[in-house]
Structure formats: C-alpha cells, structure tokens
C-alpha positions in Angstrom: 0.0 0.0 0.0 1.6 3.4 -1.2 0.3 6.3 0.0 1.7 10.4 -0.5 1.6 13.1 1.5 0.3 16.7 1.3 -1.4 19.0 3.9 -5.1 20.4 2.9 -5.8 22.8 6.0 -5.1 21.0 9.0 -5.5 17.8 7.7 -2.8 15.0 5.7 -5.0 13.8 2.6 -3.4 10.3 1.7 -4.8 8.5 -1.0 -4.7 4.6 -1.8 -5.2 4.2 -5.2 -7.7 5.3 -8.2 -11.2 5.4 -8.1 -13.3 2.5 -8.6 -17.2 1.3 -7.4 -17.7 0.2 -3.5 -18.5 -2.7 -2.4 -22.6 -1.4 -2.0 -22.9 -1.2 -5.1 -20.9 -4.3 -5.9 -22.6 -7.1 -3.9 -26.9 -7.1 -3.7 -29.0 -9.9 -2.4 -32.3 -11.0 -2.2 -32.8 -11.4 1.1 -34.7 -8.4 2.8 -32.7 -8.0 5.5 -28.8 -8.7 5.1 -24.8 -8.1 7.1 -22.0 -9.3 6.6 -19.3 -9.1 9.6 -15.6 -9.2 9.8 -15.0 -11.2 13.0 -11.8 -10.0 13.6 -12.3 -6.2 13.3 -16.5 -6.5 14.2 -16.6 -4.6 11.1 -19.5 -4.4 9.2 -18.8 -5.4 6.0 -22.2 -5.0 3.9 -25.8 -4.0 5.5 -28.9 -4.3 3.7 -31.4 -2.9 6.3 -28.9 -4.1 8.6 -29.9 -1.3 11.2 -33.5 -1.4 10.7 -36.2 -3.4 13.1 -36.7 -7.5 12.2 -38.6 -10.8 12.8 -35.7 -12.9 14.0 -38.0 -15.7 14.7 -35.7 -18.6 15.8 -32.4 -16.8 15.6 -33.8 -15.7 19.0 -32.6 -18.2 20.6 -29.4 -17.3 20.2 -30.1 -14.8 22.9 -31.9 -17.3 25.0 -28.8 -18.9 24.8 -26.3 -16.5 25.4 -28.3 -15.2 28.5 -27.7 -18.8 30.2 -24.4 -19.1 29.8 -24.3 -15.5 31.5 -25.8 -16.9 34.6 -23.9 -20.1 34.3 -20.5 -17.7 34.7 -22.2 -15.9 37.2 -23.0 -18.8 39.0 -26.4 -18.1 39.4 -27.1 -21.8 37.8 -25.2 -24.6 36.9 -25.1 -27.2 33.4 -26.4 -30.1 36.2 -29.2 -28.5 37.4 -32.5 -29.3 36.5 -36.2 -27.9 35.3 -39.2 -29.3 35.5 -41.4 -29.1 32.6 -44.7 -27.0 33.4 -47.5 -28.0 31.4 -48.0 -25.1 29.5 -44.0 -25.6 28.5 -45.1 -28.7 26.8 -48.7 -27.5 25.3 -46.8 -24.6 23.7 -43.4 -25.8 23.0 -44.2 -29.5 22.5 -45.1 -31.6 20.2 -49.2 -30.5 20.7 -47.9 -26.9 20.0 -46.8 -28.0 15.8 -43.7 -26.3 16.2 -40.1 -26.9 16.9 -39.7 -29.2 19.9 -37.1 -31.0 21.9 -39.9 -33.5 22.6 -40.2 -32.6 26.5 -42.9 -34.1 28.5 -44.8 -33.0 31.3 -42.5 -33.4 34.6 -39.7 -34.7 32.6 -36.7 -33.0 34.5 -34.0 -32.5 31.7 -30.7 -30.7 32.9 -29.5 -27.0 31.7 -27.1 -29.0 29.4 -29.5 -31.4 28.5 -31.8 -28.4 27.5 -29.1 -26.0 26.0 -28.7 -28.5 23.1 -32.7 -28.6 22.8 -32.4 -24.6 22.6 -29.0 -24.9 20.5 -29.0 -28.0 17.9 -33.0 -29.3 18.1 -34.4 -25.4 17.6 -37.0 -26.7 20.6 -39.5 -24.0 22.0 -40.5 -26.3 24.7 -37.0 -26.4 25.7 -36.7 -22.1 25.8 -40.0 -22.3 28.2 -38.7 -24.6 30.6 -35.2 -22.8 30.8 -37.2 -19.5 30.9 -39.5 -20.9 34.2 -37.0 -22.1 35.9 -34.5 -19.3 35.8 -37.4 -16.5 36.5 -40.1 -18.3 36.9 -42.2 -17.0 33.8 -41.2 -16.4 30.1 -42.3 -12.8 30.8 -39.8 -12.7 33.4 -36.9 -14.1 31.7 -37.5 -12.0 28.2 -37.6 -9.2 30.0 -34.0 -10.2 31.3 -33.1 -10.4 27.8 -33.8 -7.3 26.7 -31.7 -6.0 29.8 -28.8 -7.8 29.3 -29.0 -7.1 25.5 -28.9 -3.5 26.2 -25.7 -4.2 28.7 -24.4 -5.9 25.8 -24.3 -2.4 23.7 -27.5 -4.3 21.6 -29.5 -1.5 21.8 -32.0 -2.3 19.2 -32.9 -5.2 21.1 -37.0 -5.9 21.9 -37.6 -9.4 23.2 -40.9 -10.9 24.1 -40.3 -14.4 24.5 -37.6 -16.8 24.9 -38.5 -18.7 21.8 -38.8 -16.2 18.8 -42.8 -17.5 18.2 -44.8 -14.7 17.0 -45.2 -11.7 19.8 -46.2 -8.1 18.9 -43.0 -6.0 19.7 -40.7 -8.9 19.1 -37.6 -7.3 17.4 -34.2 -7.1 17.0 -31.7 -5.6 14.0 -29.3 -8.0 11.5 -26.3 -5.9 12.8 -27.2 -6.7 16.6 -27.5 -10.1 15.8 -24.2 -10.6 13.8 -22.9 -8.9 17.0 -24.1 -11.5 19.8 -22.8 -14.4 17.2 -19.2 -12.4 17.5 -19.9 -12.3 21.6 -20.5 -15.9 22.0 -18.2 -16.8 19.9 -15.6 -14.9 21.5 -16.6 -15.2 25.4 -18.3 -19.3 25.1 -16.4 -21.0 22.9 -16.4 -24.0 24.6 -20.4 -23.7 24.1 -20.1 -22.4 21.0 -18.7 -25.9 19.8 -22.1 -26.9 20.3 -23.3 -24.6 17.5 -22.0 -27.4 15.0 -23.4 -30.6 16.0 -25.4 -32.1 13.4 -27.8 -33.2 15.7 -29.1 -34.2 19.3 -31.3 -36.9 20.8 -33.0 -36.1 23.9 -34.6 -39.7 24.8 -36.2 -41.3 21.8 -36.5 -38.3 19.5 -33.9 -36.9 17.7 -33.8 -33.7 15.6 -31.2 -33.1 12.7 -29.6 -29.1 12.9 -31.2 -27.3 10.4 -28.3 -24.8 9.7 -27.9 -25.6 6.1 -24.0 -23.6 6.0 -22.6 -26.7 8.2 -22.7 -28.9 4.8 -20.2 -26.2 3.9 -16.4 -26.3 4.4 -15.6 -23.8 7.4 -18.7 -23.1 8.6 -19.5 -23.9 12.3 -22.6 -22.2 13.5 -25.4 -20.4 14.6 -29.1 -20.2 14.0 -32.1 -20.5 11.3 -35.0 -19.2 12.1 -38.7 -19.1 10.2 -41.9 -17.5 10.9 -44.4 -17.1 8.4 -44.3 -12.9 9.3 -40.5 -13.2 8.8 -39.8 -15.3 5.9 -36.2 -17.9 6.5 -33.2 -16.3 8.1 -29.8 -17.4 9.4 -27.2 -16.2 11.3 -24.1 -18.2 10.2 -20.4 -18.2 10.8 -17.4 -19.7 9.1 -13.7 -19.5 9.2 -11.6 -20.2 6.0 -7.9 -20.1 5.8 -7.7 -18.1 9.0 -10.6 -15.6 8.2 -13.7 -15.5 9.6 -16.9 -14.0 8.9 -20.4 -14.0 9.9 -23.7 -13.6 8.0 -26.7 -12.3 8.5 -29.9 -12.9 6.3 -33.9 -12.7 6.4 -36.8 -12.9 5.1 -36.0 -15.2 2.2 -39.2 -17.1 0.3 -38.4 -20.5 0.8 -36.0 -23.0 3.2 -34.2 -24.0 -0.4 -33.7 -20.3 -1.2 -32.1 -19.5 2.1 -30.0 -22.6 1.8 -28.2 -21.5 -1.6 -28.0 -17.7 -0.6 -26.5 -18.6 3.0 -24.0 -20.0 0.4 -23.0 -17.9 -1.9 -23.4 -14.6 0.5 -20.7 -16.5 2.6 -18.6 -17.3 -0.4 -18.9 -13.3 -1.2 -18.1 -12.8 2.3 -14.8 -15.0 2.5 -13.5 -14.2 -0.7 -14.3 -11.0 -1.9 -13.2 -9.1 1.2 -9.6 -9.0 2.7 -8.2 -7.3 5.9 -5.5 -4.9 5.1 -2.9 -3.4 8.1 -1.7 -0.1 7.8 1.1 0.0 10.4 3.1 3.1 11.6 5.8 1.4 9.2 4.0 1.8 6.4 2.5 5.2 6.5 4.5 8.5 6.6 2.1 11.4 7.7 3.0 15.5 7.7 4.1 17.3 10.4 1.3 18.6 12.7 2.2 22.5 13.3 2.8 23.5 17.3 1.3 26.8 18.5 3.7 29.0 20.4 6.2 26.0 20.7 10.4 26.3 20.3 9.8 23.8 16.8 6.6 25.3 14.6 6.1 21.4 14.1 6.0 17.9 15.5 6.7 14.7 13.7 3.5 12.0 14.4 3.1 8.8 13.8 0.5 6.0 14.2 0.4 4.8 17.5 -1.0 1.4 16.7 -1.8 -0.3 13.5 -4.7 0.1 12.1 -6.7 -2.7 10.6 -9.4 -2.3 7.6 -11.5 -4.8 6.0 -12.9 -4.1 2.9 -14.2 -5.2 -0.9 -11.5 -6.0 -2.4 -12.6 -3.7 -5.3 -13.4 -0.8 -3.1 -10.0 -0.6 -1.8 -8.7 1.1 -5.0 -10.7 4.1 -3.8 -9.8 4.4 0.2 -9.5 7.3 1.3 -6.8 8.2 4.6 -6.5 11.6 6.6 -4.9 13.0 9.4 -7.4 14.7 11.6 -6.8 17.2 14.1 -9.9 18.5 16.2 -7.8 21.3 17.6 -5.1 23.2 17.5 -1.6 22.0 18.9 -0.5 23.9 21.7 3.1 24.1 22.9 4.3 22.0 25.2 3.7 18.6 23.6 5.5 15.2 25.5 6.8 13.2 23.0 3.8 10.1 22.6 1.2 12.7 23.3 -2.2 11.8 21.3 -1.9 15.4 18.6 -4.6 13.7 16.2 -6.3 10.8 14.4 -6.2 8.9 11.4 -9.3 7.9 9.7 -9.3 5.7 7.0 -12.8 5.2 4.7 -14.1 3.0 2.5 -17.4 3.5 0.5 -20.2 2.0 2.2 -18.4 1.5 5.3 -18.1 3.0 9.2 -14.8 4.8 8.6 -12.2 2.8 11.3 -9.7 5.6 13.1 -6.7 5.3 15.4 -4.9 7.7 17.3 -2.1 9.8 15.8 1.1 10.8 18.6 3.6 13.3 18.9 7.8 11.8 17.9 9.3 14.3 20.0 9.3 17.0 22.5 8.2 20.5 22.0 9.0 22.8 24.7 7.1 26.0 25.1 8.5 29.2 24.4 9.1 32.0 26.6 7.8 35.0 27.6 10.0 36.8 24.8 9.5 34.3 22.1 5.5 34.0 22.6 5.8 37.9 22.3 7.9 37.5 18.9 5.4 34.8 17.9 2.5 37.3 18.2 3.7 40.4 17.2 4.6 38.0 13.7 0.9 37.1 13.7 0.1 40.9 14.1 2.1 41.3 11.5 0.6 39.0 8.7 -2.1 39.9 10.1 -2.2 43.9 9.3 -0.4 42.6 6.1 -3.2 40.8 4.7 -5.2 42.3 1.2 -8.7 44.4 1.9 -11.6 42.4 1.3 -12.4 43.7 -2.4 -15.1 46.1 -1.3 -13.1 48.1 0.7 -10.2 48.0 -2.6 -13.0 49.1 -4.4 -13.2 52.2 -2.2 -16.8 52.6 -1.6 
C-alpha cells in the first residue's frame, strides 16, 4: 500500500489508489434484510437494512442462549441442574404446539445442558420455556432479562418478548445486533459455541437433525435459522476459512431451499471478496502537525498502533486516509502525546480511526519568544489584502 503526503488545511490527505465502485454497489442480495461481519475487526462489511427493526424468529434463541451461559459464569445456575417441565411448557413448546420441539414431557426434568442443546441444535421452544421458568419463573420474566442484558451488551436495538422467537407483537431485533451476539458468543463461550455445530441431538427417543444448512459447507461452524411465516427464512451463520472469519446475516428469504443457496453464496462473497488490510506506523508517513507557540513550529506523528481495515477488495482502490486534528496543537507537547487521528474510509463503510502521537518534545517558548510569535501574527495579520469592497473604495 503506497500512500503520499500533502497537507489540505489542517488535515494529511493520503490516497490509496484510483477510483473504482464500492462494495454497496458491488454485492446485492435477495434477502430483505442482510450483514456481513468481519470477526476480527466487528466490522461491518455490507448492510442491507442491517440497522433497521426485524422478525428474527428462531435466531432468538441465540439470545436465549447467550443469556444462560451468562448466569452459568455468574453462577447463578449450573449445566447439572434441573427444570421441570410446566405444562404449559409442553402444550406450547411440544409436540401439541406443531412447532419446533425437543420433545419434553410434562414433569420430565432435563438438565440445563440437556436443555441447552434442545435450545441450540433441536431449535425446541418447549426447551426455551422450561429454561425460561425455571430461571425467572415465567417467560415474561426471563424475556424481559433479555432485553436488559442485550442493552448491557451495547444491543441497543434489542425488543424481546419471548424466549423462543414464536410470534409476539414488539418482538424485534436488528441484523447488525444479531451478527454482534454471534461475534460475543463466539468470542466469550467457545467451549459452548462448539455446540453450535453438532449435526444433531437426541434427547430420549427423539432426535432432531440441525437445520443450519451452512454446516454442509467447508468452514462453517454455526449459529441459527429461524422461520416464521411474518419473517420469511433467516440465518445467522459463521465460518472460518484459511484463518478468516466471517459471519452472516440474512432474512426474510421465500423458501427454506432459497435461504439454503444464498447462506451460500453470501458467505462465499463474504470470504473471498473481502480481505483485511494493516496499515502499520511502518508503512504510513504522515505531515508534520504544526505547534502553536512552541520552540519547533512542528511535530513529527506517527500511528500509534496499527490500524486494521476490512474491505471489498474492489473498493480498496478508492480508500480514502487523513490525518485529523480536532484542535489546534499547543506548545508544550511530551513526545507520545495523542496530537490527532487517522481515519481511514471505504465507501459504504463505518470509517475505522486510530490515534495519531507526537515523535518528539516541544517545549514551550518563553515570555519573549510568545511575544515575537504574536507580534509576527500581528504582522501577517495587518499585512493581509482588503476584502475587495473596501479595494473598491466605496
């Protein structure tokens, strides 16, 4: 990467390339809602209404999930303990419900473990419920611990009514927060996380095959479908390739097949069509910042830490790289003192910064030289043309 130098203002405009399209207009889908995420970075790669309010259905239960192995950390419950199944776990959940199920029975007393895979691999709603009751005692309860710890989590657009992701009026949650808790669990449980990838569980007699169609793929290792008819088919999937990983985010797709073959080839996009670029303090020379009223009128800077940006591999030809400085640099400056920041931006992307630091000292001048200093300013200052009405004479 190649960059030059020139100052504009206060500002180092450094330029990585020639112009080309950005990856928004480069990559479309047909899903309604779409993100892709670098895992790495949390970068958000592509957004198709990623911010905006969803049906996650199932993918839900990703939260369900993540919540209990919260409280298993915490302490507050344990993998051995176990739950009784209420009734109304099994007439909603179960198999009289129609929907997903682990197959529980009424007074069956399945562990936390034993009902982590129902939530994880089996998709079961019964299994939600009874984790729900016998954390909180209600599903009401629970969901609204959700939503709390969600918002603790920074997933602001968080609104969860249930534990299962069934139909509930207010029930919402955005692509982008859930590509987010996929990153958290993947990063905080990965010894649950493992779990994610099992092709399927048996809890007594019955046993249900995962239906995340990406683990057929080579890399992939998780999360979550979910279907509703008010949603359409989503997934939240992850996979790692040659080092990389990404995650994917996609709803409200027609049919189970359809979602199956997008899941595909939005992760393909994802894996290959992006690549993480390091722009290191090595590789980047930047102008010297100027130093009001200091015994040097500038200060060498440098990054103080690499800085990491993941991008289309087509929209890197048009990056764009500056030097900001939000005020002006006063005398005296320590050498490693933050001066600045350097933002680098991609179309269609969050711009990703870092902080910018002084090389050296700068001592401040004196009583006599801050006099020099402002009669010169007085100076240029008197020096300066009219403004061309007054030239004009009037």
């Amino acid at each position: 990467m190649k960059f030059w130098r020139g100052i504009v203002s206060a500002a180092a405009a450094i330029c990585v390339g020639t112009a080309m399209s950005a990856s928004a207009q480069i990559i479309d889908t047909p899903a309604e809602f779409a993100v892709i995420m670098d895992h790495e970075t949390g970068q958000i790669l592509y957004s198709k209404r990623g911010d905006e309010l969803m049906t996650p259905a199932s993918m839900t239960k990703m939260m369900t999930a993540f919540v209990v192995f919260e409280l298993i950390e915490r302490g507050e419950i344990s993998l051995t303990d176990k739950f009784t199944v209420s009734e109304d776990a099994w007439r909603r959940g179960g198999f009289p419900s129609g929907t997903s199920t682990m197959g529980l029975k009424p007074k069956d007393t399945p562990t936390v473990e034993e009902l982590l895979h129902g939530v994880i691999t089996m998709s079961g709603n019964d299994a939600c419920i009874v984790l729900a009751e016998g954390i909180s005692g209600s599903e009401a309860a629970f969901s609204a611990r959700m939503t709390q710890i969600a918002h603790e989590l920074g997933l602001s657009s968080v609104n969860f009514v249930n534990s299962t992701g069934l139909e509930g009026e207010g029930h919402v949650v955005s692509a982008v927060d859930l590509a987010k808790l996929a990153k958290m669990t993947i990063d905080k449980y990965p010894q649950y996380y493992a779990w994610y990838s099992l092709p399927s569980y048996t809890w007594r007699e019955y046993t249900q095959a995962n239906r995340n169609p990406l683990l057929e793929v080579a890399g992939a290792d998780g999360l979550k479908t979910g279907h509703l008819e008010s949603s359409g088919y989503g997934l939240t999937a992850s996979a790692v390739r040659d080092g990389v990983r990404r995650t994917i985010v996609i709803n409200g797709l027609p049919t189970m097949a359809a979602r199956a073959q997008e899941a595909e080839r939005l992760m393909r996009v994802a894996i290959q069509s992006f690549e993480l670029k390091t722009i290191g303090p090595e590789t980047v020379t930047l102008p010297d910042v100027p130093v009001w009223l200091g015994n040097q009128t500038s200060v060498p800077v440098s990054l103080a830490e690499p800085v990491k940006v993941v991008g289309h591999k087509a929209a890197f030809s048009k990056a764009k790289a500056e030097l900001v400085l939000d005020k002006t640099i006063r005398a005296p400056v320590k050498k490693g003192d933050v001066v600045g920041t350097f933002v680098v931006t991609l179309d269609g992307q969050e711009p990703v910064t870092a902080p910018v630091i002084a090389e050296a000292d700068i001592r401040k001048l004196g009583f006599v030289g801050q006099a020099i200093a402002g009669i010169g300013t007085l100076m240029k200052s008197e020096n300066k043309p009219a403004p061309e009405e007054e030239l004009k004479g009037g």
